[in-house]
C-alpha positions in Angstrom: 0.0 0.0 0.0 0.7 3.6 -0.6 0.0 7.0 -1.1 -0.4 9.8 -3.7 -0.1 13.4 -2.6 -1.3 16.3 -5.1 -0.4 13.9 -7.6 3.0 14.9 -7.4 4.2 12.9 -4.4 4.5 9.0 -3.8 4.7 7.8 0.5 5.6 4.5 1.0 5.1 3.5 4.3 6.6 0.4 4.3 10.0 2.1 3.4 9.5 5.4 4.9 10.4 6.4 1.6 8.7 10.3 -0.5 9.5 10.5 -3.5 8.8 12.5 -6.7 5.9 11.3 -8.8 7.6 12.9 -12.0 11.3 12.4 -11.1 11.6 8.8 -9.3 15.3 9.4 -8.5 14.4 12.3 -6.3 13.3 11.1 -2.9 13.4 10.8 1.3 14.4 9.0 3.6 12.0 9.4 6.7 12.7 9.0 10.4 10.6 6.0 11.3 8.3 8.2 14.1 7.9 11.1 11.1 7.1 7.6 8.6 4.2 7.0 11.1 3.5 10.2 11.6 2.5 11.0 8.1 1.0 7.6 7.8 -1.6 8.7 10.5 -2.2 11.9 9.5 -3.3 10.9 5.9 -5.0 7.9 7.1 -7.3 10.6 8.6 -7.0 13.6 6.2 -8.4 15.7 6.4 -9.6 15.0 9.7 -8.1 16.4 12.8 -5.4 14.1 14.5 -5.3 14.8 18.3 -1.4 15.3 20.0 -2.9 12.7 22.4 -3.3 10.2 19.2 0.1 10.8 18.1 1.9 9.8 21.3 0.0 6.5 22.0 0.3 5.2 18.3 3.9 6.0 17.5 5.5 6.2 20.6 3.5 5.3 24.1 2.9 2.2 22.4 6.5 1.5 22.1 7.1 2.3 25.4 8.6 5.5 25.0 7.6 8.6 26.6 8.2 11.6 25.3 7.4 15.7 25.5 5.2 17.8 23.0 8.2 19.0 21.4 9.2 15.7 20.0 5.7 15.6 18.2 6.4 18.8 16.8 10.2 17.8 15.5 8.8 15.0 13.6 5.9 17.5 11.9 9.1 19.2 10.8 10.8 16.5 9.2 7.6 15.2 7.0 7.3 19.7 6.0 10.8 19.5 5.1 10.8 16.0 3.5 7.5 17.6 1.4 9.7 20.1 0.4 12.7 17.9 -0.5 10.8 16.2 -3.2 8.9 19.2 -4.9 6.0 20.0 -2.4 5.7 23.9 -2.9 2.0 23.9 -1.0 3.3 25.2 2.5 0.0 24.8 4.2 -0.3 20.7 3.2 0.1 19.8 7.1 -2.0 22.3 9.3 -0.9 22.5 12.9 -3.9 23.5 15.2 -2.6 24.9 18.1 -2.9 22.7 21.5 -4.7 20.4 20.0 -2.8 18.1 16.6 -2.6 18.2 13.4 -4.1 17.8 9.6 -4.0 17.7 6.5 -5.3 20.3 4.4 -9.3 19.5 2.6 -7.6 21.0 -0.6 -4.7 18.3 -0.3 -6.0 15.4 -3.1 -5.2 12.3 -0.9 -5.3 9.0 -2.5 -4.3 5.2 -1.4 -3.4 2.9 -3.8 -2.3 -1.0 -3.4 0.5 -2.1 -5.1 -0.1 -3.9 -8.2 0.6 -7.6 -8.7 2.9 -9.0 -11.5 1.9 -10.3 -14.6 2.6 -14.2 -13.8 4.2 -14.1 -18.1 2.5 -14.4 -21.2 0.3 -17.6 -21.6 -0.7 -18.9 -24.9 -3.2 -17.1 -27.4 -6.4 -18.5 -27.3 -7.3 -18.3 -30.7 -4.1 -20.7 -31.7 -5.5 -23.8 -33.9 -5.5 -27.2 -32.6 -3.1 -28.5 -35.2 -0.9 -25.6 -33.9 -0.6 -27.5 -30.6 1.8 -30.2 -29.7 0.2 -33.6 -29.4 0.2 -35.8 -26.6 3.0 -38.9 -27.6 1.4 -40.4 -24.4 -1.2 -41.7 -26.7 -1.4 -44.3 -28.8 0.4 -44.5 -32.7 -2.8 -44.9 -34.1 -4.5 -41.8 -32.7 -1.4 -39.5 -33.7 -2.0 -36.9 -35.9 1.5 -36.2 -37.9 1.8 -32.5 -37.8 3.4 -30.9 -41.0 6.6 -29.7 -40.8 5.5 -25.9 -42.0 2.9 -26.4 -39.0 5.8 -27.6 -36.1 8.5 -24.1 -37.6 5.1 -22.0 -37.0 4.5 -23.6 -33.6 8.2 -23.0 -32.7 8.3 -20.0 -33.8 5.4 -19.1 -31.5 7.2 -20.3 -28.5 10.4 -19.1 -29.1 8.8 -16.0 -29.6 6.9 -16.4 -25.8 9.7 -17.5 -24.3 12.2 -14.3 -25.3 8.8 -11.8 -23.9 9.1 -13.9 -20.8 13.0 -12.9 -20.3 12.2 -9.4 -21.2 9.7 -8.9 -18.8 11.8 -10.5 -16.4 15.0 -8.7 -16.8 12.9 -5.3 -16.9 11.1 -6.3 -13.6 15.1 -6.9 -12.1 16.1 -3.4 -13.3 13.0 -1.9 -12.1 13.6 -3.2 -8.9 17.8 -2.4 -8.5 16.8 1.1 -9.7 14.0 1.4 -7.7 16.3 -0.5 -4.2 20.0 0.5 -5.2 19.8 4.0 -7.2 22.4 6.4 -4.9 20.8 8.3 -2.3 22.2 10.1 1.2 21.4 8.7 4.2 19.6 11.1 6.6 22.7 11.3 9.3 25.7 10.9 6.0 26.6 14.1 7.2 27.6 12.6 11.5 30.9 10.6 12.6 31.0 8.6 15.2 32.7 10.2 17.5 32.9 8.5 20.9 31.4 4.9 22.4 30.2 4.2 25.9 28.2 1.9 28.0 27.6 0.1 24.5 26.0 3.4 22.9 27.6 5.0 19.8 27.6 9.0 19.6 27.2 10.1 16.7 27.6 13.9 15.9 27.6 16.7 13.0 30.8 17.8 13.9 33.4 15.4 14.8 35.9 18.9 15.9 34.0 19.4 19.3 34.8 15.9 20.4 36.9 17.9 23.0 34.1 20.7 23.6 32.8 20.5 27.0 29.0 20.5 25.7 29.7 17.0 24.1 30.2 15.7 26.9 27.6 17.3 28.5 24.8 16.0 26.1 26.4 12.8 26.3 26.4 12.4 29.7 22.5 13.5 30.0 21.8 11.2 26.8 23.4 8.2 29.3 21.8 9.2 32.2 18.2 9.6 30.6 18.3 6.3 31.3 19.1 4.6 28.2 19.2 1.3 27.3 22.4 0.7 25.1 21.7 -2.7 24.5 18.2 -1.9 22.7 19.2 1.6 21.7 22.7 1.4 20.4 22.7 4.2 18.0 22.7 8.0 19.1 22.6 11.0 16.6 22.7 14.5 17.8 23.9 17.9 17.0 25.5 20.5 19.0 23.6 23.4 20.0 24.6 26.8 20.4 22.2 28.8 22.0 18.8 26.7 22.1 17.2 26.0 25.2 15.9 22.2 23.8 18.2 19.5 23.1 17.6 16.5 20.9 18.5 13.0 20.3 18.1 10.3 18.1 18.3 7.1 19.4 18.2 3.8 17.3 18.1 0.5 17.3 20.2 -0.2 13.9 22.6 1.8 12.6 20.7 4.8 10.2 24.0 4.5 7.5 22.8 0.4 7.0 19.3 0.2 7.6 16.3 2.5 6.3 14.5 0.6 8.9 16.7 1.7 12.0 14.0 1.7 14.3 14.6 5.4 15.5 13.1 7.6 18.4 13.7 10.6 19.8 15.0 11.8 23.2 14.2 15.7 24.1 15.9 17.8 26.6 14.3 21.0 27.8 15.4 24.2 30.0 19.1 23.8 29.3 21.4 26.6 29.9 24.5 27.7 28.1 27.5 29.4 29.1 
């Protein structure tokens, strides 16, 4: 299953993945809570979807707790990823103060289910019996000889079915490595791993303020938030300057190898800078 957004955009929940209805090679990458996200907000469009309705489905049923600024991080991410991919309606996700968000009623929304595979050509109806091989399971005297202009013809007719059959396979293949393989950045190409503890890996934007005191800083409240390294290995975050809020992204794969990494995020509020 999947979506169409003002006929421009294809969502593909499954793989997180927006991408351009009239340029395929152009596409996003979502976080998995912004995947779900979006998933829920078009399930409903244009209907209102509560705050309340966000945190149960994508994250309170996980477990996870987190504040209201998380939710509206992850708004961010499916605007931007819009945007990424040639969404130029600014207004296609309406936030309603206090209370969720929706998708706008002049937003054309439309689901579609994947279409099956041609199982390969079969053979044409209309083809004469004497064009059919006979069955040597019978006996001699029930064989009908078939003329040797008749056996090139039928030949010719399979040879000719079998050759579709490997063109239609060999374009499925390429659809499919162009489609799976075609070169993309990853969300986080742009962090190094800068530092390993407790069975966590820190990743960051800027691997020179390994020595800053504020990476340590965030590390250390990342680690004592209470994370579990073992189920959570993965942390991405940048370095703030001035911003009050700090946020984390923590998941369970490794977001350079997997689109499906599993990812949530951890927010930090009322921090102070020097």
């Amino acid at each position: 299953m999947y979506w169409i957004i003002n006929k421009n955009i294809e969502f593909w929940p499954e793989s997180k993945r927006l991408t351009s209805v009239n340029n395929p090679a152009l596409g996003v990458t979502l976080t998995a809570p912004a995947s779900h996200c979006l998933t829920l907000l078009l399930e409903a469009a244009p209907d209102l979807v509560s705050q309340q309705v966000f945190f149960k489905k994508v994250w309170e049923d996980e477990g996870i707790l987190v504040p209201a600024n998380t939710l509206y991080q992850n708004i961010s991410i499916i605007r931007r990823g819009l945007r990424d991919v040639g969404e130029t309606d600014e207004t296609l996700v309406v936030t309603v103060p206090r209370k969720g968000f929706h998708i706008n009623a002049s937003v054309d929304v439309e689901k579609c289910q994947k279409q099956a595979l041609n199982a390969g050509p079969t053979l044409d109806p209309e083809v004469p019996a004497q064009d059919v091989e006979p069955d040597f399971t019978a006996s001699a005297d029930s064989v009908n000889v078939i003329p040797t202009t008749d056996k090139k013809t039928y030949l010719t007719r399979v040879s000719t079915f079998i050759v579709m059959a490997l063109a239609l396979l060999a374009g499925f293949q390429l659809t499919h490595y162009i489609w799976h393989f075609h070169n993309e950045t990853p969300f986080f190409s742009d962090y190094a791993l800068v530092a390993q503890e407790n069975g966590c890996n820190f990743y960051i934007k800027d691997e020179n303020h390994t020595s800053d005191d504020r990476f340590n800083r965030y590390k250390s409240l990342v680690i004592n938030s209470g994370l579990n390294c073992k189920r959570y290995p993965y942390v991405y975050f940048s370095l703030p300057q001035i911003s009050p809020t700090f946020i984390a992204f923590i998941c369970r794969k490794s977001y350079m190898v997997k689109d499906s990494a599993g990812c949530v995020t951890l927010s930090f509020r009322g921090l102070t800078h020097e």
